[in-house]
C-alpha positions as CSV (number, residue, x, y, z in Angstrom):
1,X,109.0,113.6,72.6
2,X,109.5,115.6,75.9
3,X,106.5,115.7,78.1
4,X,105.8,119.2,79.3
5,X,102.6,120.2,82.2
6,X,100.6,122.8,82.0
7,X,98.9,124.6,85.4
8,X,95.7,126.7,84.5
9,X,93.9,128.4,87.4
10,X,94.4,126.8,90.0
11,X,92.9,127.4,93.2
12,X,92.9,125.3,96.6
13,X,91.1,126.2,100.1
14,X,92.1,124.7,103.7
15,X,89.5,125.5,106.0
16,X,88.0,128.7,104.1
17,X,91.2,129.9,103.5
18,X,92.4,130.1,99.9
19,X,95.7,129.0,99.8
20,X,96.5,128.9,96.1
21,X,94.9,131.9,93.7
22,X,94.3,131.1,89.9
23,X,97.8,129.9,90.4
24,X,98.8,129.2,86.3
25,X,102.3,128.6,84.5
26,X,103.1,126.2,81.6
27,X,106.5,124.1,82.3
28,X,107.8,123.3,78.5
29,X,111.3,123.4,78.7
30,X,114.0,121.3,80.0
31,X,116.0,122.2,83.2
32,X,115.5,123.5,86.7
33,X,112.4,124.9,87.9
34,X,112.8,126.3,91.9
35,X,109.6,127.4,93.5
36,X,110.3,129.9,96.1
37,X,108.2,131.0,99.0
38,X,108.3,130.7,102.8
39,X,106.5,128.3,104.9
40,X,102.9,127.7,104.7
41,X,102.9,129.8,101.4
42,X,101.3,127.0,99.4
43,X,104.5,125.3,97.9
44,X,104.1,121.5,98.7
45,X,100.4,122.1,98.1
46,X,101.1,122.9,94.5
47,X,103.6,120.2,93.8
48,X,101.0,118.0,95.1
49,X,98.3,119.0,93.0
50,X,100.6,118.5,90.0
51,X,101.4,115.2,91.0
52,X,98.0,114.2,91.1
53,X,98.2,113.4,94.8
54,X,95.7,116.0,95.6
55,X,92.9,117.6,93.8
56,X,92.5,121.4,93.2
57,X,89.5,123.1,94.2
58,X,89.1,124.5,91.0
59,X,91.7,124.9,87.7
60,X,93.0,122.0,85.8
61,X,96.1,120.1,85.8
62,X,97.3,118.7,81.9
63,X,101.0,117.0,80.8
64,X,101.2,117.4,77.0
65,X,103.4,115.4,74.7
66,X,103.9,116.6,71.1
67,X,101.0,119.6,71.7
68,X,98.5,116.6,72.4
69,X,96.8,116.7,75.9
70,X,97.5,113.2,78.0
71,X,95.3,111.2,80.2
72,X,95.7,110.7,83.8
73,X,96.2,107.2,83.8
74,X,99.0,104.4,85.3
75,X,101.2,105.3,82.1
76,X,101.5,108.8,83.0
77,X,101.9,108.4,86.7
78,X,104.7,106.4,85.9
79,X,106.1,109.4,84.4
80,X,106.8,111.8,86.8
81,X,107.6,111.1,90.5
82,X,107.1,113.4,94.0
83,X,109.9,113.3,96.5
84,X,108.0,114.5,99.7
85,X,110.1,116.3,102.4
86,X,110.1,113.0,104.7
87,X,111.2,110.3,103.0
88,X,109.3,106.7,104.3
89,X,112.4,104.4,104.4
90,X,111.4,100.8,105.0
91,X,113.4,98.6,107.6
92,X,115.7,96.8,105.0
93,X,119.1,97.4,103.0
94,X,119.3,100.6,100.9
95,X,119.5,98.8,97.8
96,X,116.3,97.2,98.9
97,X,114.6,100.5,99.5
98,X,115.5,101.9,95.9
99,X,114.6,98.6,94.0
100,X,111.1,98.1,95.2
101,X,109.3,100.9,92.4
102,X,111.4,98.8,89.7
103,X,110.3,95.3,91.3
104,X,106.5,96.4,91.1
105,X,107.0,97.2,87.8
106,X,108.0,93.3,87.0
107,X,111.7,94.6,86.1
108,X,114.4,91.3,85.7
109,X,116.8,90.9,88.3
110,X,119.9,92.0,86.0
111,X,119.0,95.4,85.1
112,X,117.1,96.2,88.8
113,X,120.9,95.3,90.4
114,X,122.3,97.6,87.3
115,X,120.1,101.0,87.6
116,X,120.0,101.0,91.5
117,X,123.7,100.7,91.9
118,X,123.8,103.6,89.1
119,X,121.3,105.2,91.0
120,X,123.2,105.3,94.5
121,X,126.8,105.9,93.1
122,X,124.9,109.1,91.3
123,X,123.8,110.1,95.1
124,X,126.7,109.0,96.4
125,X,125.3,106.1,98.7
126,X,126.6,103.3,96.4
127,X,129.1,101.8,99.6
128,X,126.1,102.2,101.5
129,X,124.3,100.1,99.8
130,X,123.8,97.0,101.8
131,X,123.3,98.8,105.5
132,X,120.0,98.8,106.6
133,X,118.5,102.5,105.7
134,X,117.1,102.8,108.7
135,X,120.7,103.8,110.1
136,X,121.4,106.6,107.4
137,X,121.0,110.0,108.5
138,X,118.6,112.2,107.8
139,X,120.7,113.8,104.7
140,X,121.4,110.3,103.5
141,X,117.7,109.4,103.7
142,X,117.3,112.1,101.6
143,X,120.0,111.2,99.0
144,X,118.1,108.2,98.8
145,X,115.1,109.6,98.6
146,X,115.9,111.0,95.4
147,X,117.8,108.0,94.2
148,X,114.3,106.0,94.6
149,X,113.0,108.5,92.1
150,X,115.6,108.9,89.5
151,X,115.4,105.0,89.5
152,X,112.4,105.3,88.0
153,X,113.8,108.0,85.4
154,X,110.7,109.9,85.6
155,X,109.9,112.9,82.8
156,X,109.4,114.8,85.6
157,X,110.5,115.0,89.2
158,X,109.3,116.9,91.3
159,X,111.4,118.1,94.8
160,X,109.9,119.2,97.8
161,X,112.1,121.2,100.1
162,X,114.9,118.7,99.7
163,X,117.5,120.3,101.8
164,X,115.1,121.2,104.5
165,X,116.3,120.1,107.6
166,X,119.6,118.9,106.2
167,X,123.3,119.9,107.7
168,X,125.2,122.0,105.3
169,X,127.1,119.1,104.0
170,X,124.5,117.1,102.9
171,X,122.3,120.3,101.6
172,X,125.9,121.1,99.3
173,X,125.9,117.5,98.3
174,X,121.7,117.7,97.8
175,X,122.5,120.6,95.4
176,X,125.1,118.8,93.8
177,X,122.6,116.1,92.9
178,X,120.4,118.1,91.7
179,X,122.8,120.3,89.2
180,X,124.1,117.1,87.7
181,X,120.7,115.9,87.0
182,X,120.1,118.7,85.3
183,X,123.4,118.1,83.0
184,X,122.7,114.4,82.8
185,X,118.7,114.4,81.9
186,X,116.9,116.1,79.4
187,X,113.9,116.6,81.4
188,X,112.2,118.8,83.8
189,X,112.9,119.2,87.5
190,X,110.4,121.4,90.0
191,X,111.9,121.8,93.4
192,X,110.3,123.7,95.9
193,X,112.5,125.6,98.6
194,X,112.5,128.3,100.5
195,X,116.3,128.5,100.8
196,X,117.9,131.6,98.5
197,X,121.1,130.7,98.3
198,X,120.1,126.8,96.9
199,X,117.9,128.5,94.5
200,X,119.8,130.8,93.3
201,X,122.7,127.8,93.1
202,X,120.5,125.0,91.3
203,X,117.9,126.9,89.4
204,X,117.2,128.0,86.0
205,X,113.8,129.1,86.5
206,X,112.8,131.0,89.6
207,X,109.0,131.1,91.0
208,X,107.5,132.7,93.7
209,X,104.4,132.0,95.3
210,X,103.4,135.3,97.1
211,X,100.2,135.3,99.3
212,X,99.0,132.5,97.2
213,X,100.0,133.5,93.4
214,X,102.4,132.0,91.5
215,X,104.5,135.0,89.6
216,X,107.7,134.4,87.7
């Protein structure tokens, strides 16, 4: 069954400041969720928290499969997947950089060469595939970015700000990505942006986080 999360209160402060208020919202249906704000509002914060790559200062953080609460263990890390705004490409081939979460996960050879070349033909890197990613630029790194995490066909994928900083071709091919995957997976997406006109393009679900609450 489809594994949904649920956000209940949560709070985080940065130096005395509160950043996030009793921020709460249940994500239990398929499809595109965009959370909107501008800088410094709190966004990557949140998507953070929900990853489990930071802890909140108070509130709780549960994933629910089939109404039953799930444990925060290897087997639901492997779940979902974070795509931060600055991708950390290794000095190798492409294909290289997107295999390595299916390698640590003892995968065989045959279907590592299979999903990664899937992967990069759905970002459209697949005749990139043996240049050394370190040469890509940035909206390429970013493409592959998210390949590395569809790899992994995660529940849940979370996207921060993945056409910041990205030339308007690559953000129109970013968006691209992003709409397909929402016709191709039954799952959930959360992308943070603070880009309107991508929102209003990818989303199906639109958030705002306004002086540190989360309203719909």
């Amino acid at each position: 069954m489809a594994l949904n999360l649920v956000i209940s209160k949560i709070k985080k402060f940065y130096n005395g400041k509160e950043v996030l208020k009793d921020c709460s919202f249940s994500f239990d249906k398929s499809g595109i969720y965009v959370l909107m704000g501008p800088n410094g509002s709190g966004k990557s914060t949140l998507l953070r928290i929900c990853a489990f790559l930071e802890q909140p200062d108070t509130g709780e953080v549960n994933y629910f499969e089939d109404n039953k609460a799930l444990q925060n263990d290897l087997n639901l890390m492997r779940r979902i997947t974070l795509v931060l705004p600055n991708i950390g490409a290794f000095n190798t081939t492409v294909f290289k950089n997107i295999a390595y979460g299916l390698k640590i996960r003892g995968m065989k050879r045959e279907e590592i060469k299979e999903r990664v070349e899937k992967a990069l033909d759905f970002v459209g890197l697949l005749h990139k595939k043996n240049q050394n990613a370190l040469t890509l630029s940035s909206g390429e790194i970013k493409r592959m970015g998210i390949a590395r995490a569809i790899v992994l066909e995660p529940e849940i994928l979370f996207l921060d700000e993945p056409t910041a900083s990205v030339d308007t071709e690559n953000t129109k091919i970013i968006e691209d990505i992003i709409i397909q995957l929402k016709k191709n997976r039954n799952s959930i997406v959360i992308m943070s942006t603070h880009d309107t006109s991508s929102a209003k393009r990818a989303g199906d679900f639109v958030l705002f986080l306004n002086d540190g609450k989360l309203v719909s």
